[in-house]
C-alpha positions as CSV (number, residue, x, y, z in Angstrom):
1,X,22.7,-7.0,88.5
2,X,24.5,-4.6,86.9
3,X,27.5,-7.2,86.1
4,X,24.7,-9.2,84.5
5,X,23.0,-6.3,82.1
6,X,26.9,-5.2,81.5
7,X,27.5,-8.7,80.3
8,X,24.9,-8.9,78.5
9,X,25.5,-5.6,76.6
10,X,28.7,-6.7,75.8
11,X,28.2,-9.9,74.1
12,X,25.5,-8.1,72.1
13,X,27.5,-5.7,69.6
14,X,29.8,-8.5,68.4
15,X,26.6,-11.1,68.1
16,X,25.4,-8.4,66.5
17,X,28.7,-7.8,64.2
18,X,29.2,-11.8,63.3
19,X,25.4,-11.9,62.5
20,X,26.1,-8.4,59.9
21,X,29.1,-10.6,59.0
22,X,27.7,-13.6,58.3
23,X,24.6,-12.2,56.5
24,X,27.5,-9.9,54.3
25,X,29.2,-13.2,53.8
26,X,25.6,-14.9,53.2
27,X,24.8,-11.2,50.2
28,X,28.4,-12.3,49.0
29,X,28.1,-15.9,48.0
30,X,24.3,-14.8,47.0
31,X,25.4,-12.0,44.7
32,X,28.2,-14.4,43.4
33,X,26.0,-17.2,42.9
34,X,23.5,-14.5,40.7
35,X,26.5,-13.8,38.8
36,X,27.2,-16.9,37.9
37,X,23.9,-18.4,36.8
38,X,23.5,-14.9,34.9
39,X,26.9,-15.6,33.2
40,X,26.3,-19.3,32.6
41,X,23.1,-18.1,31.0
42,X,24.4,-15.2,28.8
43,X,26.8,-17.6,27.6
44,X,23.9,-20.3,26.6
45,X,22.4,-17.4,24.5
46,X,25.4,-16.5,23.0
47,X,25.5,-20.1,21.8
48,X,22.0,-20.4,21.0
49,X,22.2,-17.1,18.6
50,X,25.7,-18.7,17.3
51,X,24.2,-22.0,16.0
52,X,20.5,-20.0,14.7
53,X,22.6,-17.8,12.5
54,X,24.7,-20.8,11.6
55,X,21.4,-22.3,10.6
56,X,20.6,-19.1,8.7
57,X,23.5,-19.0,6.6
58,X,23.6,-23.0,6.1
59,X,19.7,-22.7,5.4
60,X,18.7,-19.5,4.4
61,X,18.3,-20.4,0.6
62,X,16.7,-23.7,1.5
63,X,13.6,-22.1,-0.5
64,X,15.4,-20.3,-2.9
65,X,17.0,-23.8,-3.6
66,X,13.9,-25.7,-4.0
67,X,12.2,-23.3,-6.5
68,X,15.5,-23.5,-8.6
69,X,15.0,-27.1,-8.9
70,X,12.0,-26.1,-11.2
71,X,14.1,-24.7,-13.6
72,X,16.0,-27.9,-14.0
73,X,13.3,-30.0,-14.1
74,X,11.4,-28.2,-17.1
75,X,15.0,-27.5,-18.9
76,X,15.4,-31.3,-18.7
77,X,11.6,-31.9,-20.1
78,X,12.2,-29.4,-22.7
79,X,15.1,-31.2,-24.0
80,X,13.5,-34.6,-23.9
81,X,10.1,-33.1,-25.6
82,X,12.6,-31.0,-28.5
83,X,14.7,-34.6,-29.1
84,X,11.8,-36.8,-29.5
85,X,9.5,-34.2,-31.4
86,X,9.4,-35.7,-35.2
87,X,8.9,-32.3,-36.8
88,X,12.4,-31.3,-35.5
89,X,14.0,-34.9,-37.0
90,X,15.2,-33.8,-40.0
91,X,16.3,-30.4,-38.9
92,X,20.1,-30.1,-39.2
93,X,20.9,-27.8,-36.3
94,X,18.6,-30.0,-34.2
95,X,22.0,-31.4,-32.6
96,X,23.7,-27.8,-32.1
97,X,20.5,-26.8,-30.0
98,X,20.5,-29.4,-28.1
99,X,23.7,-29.5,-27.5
100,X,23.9,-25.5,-25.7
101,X,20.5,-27.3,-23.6
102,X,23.1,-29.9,-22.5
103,X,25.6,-27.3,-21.6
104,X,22.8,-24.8,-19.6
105,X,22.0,-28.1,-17.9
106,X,26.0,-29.1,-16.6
107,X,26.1,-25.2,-15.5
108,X,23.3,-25.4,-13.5
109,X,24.0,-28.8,-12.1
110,X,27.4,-27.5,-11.2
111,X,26.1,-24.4,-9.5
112,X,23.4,-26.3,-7.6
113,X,27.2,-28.6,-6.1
114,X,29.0,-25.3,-5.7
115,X,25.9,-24.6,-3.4
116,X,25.3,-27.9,-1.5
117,X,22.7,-28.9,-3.8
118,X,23.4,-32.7,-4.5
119,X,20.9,-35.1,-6.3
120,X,19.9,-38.2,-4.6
121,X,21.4,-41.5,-6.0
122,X,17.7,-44.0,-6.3
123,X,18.2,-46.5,-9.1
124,X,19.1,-50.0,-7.6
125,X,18.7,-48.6,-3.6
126,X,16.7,-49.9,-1.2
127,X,13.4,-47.9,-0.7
128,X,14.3,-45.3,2.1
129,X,10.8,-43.4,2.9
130,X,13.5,-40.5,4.6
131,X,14.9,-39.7,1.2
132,X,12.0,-41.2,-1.7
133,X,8.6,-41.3,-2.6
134,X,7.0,-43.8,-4.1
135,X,4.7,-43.9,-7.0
136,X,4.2,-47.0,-8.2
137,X,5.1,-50.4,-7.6
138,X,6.5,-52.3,-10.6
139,X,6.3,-56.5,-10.6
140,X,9.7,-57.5,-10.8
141,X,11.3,-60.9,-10.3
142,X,15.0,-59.9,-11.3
143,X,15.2,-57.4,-8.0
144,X,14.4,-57.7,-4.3
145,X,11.4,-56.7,-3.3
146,X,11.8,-52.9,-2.2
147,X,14.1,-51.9,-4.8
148,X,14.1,-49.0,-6.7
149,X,13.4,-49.6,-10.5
150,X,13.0,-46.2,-12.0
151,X,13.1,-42.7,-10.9
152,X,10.1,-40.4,-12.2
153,X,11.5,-37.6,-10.7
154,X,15.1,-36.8,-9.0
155,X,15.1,-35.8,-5.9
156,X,17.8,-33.3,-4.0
157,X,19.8,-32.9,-0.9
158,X,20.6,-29.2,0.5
159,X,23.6,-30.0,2.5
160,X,22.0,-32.2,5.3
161,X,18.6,-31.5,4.4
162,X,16.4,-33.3,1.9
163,X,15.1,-30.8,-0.2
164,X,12.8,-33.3,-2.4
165,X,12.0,-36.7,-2.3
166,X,13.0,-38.5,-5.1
167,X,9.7,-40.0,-7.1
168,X,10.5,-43.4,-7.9
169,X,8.6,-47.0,-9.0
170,X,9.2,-49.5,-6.6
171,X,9.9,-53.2,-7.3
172,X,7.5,-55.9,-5.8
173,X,7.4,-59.9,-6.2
174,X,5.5,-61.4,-9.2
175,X,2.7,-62.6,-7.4
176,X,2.6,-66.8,-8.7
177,X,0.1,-67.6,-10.4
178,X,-0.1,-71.5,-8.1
179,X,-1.7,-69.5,-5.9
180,X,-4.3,-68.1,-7.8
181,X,-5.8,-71.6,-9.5
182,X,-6.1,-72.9,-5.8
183,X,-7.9,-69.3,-4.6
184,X,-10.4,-69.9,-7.7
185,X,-10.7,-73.7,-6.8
């Protein structure tokens, strides 16, 4: 019996040592697996916080931007309103004033392009609800249905993004007026 137990005893210790060995080897591939996944994911949020300040930077006047469009707007009415007032008509520097609005006008226009700030081409497009808004519809039998007639207000890109719909009027078919005498009849 003793044979047996000393057997025994000795195919214990190196059981023993492959099972330490294999669960060492088991910790190994664990901890490299952990490692792995942890670096995978470090680098994910790397590239997460990479494109958010990219974002940032490409964005972070988007508001800025739109409130400057303001400024344009009412330097463009101001001119209109100055030109068409008639107590201003027969004033003989009338043209030199207008003239420095027209120039304030190109410098802004060109500092909105310096900045990504480009207006949206409407007149004669097809009604796209991604980039206009629409005010009115005008009857029109010259265009296609759909087309834009007149803009009311311009409306602005910022890079990628639409930073205001362009307000426009609409085209629609003349409705004919066949149809109508048989609906009264």
């Amino acid at each position: 019996m003793s044979n047996l137990n000393d057997e025994d005893n000795e195919k214990k210790p190196t059981e023993d040592a492959n099972e330490k060995k294999e669960s060492i080897q088991d910790k190994l591939k664990n901890t490299e697996e952990k490692l792995l996944r942890s670096l995978a994911e470090l680098e994910n949020q790397r590239n997460r916080f990479q494109k958010e300040i990219k974002e940032a930077i490409d964005f972070g006047g988007f508001n800025f931007a739109r409130e400057n469009l303001s400024i344009l707007d009412n330097l463009q009415r101001a001119y209109i309103s100055i030109k068409n007032d008639p107590s201003f008509k027969g004033n003989k520097d009338l043209n030199k004033f207008l003239k420095n609005i027209e120039i304030i006008e190109k410098d802004l226009v060109s500092i909105f392009k310096k900045n990504k700030i480009e207006k949206i081409d409407a007149i004669n497009k097809k009604f796209d609800p991604n980039f206009h808004q629409a005010m009115l519809e005008v009857e029109d039998d010259k265009t296609e249905p759909g087309t834009i007639v007149q803009e009311i207000q311009a409306g602005y890109m910022f890079g990628e993004r639409l930073l205001r719909p362009s307000m426009v009027a609409v085209s629609k078919k003349v409705p004919q007026k066949d149809h109508k005498n048989k609906d009264k009849k």
